[in-house]
Backbone bond lengths (Angstrom), bond angles and torsions (degrees), N, CA, C in turn:
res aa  C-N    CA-C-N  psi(-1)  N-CA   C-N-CA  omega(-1)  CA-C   N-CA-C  phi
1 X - - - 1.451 - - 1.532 110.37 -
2 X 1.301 125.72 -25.29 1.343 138.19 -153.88 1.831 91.90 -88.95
3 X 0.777 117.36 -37.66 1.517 137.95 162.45 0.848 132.78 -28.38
4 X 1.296 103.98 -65.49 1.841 133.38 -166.52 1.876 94.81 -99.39
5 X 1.601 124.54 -20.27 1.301 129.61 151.09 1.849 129.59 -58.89
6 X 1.642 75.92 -23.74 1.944 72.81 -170.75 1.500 89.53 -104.65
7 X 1.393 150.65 -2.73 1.266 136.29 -165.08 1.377 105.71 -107.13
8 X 1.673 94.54 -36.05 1.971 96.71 161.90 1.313 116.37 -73.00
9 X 0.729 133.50 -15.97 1.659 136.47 171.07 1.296 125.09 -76.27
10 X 1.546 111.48 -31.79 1.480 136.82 163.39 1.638 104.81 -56.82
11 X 1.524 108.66 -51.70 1.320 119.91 -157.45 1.845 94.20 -74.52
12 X 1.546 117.14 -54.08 1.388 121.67 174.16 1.509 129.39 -32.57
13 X 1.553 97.77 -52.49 1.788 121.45 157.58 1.546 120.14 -29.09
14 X 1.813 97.06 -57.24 1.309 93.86 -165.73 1.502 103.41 -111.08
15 X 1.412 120.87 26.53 1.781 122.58 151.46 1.797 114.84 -114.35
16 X 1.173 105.40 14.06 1.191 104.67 -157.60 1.857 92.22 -87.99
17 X 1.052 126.02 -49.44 1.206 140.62 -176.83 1.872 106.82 -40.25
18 X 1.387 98.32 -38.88 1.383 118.74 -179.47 1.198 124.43 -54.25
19 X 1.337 113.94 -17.17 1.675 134.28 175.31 1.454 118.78 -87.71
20 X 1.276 119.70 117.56 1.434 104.92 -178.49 1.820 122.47 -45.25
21 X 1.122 111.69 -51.68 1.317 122.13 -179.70 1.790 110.14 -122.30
22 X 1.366 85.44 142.90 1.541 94.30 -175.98 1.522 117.65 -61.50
23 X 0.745 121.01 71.73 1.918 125.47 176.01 1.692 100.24 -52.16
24 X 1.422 89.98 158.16 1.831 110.05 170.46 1.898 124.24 -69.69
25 X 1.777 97.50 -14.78 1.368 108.59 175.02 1.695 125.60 -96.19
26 X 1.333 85.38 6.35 1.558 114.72 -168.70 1.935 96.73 -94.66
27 X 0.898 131.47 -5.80 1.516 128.82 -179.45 1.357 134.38 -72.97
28 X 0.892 138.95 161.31 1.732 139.82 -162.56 1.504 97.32 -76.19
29 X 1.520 130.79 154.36 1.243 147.67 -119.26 2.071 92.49 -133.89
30 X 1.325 100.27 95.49 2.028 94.90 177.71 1.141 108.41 -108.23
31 X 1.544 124.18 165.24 1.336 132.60 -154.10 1.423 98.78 -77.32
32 X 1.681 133.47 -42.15 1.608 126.57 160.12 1.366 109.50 -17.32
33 X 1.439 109.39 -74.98 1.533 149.69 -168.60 1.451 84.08 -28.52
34 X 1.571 115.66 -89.01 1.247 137.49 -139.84 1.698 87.29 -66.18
35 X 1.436 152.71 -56.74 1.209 150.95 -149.12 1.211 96.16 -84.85
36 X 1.619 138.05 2.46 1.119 139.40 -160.45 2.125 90.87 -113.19
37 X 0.876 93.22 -43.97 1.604 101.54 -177.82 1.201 92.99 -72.82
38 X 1.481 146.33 -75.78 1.290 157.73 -170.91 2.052 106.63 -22.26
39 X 1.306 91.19 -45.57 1.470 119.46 178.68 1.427 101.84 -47.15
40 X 1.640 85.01 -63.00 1.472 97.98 -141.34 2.283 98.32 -78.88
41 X 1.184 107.29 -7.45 1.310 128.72 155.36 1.723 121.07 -48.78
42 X 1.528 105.79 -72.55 1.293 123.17 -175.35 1.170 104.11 -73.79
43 X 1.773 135.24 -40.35 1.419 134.68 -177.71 1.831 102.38 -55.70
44 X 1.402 110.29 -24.33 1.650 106.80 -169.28 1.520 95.52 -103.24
45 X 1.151 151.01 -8.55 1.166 145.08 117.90 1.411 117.23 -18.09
46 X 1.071 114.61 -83.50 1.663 136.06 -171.81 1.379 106.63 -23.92
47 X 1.585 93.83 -70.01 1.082 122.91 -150.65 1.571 91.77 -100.69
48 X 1.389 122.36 45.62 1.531 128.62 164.91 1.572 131.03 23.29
49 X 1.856 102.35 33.85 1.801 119.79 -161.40 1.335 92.34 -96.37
50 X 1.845 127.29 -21.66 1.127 121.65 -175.73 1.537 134.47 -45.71
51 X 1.014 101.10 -19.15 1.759 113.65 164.23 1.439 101.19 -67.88
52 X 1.149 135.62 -26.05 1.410 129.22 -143.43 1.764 91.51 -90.66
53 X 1.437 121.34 163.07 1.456 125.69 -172.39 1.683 89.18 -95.53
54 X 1.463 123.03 169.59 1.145 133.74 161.24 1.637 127.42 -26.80
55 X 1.506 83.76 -77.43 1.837 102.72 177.73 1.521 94.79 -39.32
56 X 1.426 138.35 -61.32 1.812 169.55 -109.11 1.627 77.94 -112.27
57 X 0.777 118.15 -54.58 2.349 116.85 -161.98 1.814 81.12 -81.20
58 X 1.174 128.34 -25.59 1.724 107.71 -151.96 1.821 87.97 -104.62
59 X 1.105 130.95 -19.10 1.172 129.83 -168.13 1.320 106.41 -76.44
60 X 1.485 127.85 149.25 1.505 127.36 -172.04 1.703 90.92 -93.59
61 X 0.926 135.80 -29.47 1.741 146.88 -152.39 1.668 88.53 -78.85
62 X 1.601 121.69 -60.63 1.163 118.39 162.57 2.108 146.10 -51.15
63 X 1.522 77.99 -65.89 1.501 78.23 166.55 1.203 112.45 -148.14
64 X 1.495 124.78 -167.73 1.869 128.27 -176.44 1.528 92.31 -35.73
65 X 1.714 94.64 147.29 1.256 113.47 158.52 1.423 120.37 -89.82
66 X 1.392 124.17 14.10 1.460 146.23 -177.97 1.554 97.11 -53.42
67 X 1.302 112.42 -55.59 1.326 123.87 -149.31 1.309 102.35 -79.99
68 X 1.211 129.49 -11.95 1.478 124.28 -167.83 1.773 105.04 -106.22
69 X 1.332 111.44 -3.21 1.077 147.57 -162.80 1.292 102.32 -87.63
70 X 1.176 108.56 -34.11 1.917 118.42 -162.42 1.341 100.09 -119.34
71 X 1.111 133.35 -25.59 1.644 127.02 -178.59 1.424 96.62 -174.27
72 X 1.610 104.00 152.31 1.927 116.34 173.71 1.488 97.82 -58.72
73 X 0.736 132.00 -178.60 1.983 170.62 -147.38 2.276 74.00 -117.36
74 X 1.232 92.82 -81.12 1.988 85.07 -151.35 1.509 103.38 -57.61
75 X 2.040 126.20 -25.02 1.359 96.23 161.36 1.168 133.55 -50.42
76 X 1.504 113.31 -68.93 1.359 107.81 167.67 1.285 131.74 -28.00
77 X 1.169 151.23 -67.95 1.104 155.94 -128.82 1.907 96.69 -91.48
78 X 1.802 95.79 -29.88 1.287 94.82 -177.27 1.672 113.27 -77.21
79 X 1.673 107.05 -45.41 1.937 99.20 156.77 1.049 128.91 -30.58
80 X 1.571 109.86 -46.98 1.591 118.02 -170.09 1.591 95.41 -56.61
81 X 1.282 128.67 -58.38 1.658 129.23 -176.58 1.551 112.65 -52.55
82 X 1.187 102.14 -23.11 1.680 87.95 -165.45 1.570 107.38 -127.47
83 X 1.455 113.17 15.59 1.347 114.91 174.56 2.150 103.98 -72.45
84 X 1.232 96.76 146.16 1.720 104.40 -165.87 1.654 104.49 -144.77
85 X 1.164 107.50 87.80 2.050 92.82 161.33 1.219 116.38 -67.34
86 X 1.289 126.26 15.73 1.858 106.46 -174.50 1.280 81.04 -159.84
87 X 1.276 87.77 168.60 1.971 119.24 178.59 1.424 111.00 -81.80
88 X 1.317 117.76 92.23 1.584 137.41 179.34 2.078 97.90 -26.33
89 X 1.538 101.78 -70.32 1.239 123.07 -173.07 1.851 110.08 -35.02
90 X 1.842 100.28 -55.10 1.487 99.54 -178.80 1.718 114.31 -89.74
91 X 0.898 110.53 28.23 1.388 116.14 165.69 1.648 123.16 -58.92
92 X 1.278 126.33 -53.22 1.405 97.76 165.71 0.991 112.94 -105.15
93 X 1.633 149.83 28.93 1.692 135.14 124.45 1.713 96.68 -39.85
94 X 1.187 125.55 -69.78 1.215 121.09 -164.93 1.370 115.86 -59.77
95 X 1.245 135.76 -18.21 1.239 148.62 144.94 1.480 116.31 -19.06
96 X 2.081 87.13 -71.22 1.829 65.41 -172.19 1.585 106.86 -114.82
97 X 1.262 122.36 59.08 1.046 131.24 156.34 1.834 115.51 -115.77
98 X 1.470 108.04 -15.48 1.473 108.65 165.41 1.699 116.34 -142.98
99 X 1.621 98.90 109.58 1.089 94.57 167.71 1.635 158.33 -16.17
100 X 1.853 81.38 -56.45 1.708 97.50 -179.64 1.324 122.97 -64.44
101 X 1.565 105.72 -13.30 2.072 96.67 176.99 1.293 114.64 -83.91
102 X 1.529 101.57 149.49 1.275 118.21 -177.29 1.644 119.13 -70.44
């Protein structure tokens, strides 16, 4: 997990600039954080909202208000963009040393 924390955080770094103004959803990625999204993942599983779009999962009119409970609508959506298991940078060294990636 610590992993997939430091590569999204890498990735956050270098989209963060991309925002006109520094917002509060714009911040570096902690293991709370991340088990808090993870949650808030499997709770929309569970609870069969996963069809539902962002705005649609964060809305109380739509589904649990659980979720809005645990993080805004624009954090999330902004993890979802910048979550990373691997090192963006070594992507094609690893290329052509292993076939199987896409």
């Amino acid at each position: 997990m610590n992993r997939i924390i430091k590569h999204s955080n890498e990735e956050i770094d270098r989209i963060r600039g991309n925002y006109y103004a520094q917002t509060s959803y714009t911040g570096p990625l902690g293991l709370e954080e991340m088990k808090a999204f993870l949650a808030v993942l499997v709770n929309s599983a569970v609870s069969k909202d996963n069809h539902l779009s962002v705005r649609e999962l964060f809305d109380s009119e739509y589904s649990r208000s659980c979720y809005k409970s645990i993080m805004s609508s624009d954090r999330f959506e902004f993890l979802v963009t910048c979550l990373r298991f691997d090192a963006k940078e070594t992507r094609i060294e690893r290329k052509k040393l292993t076939l199987l990636l896409p």
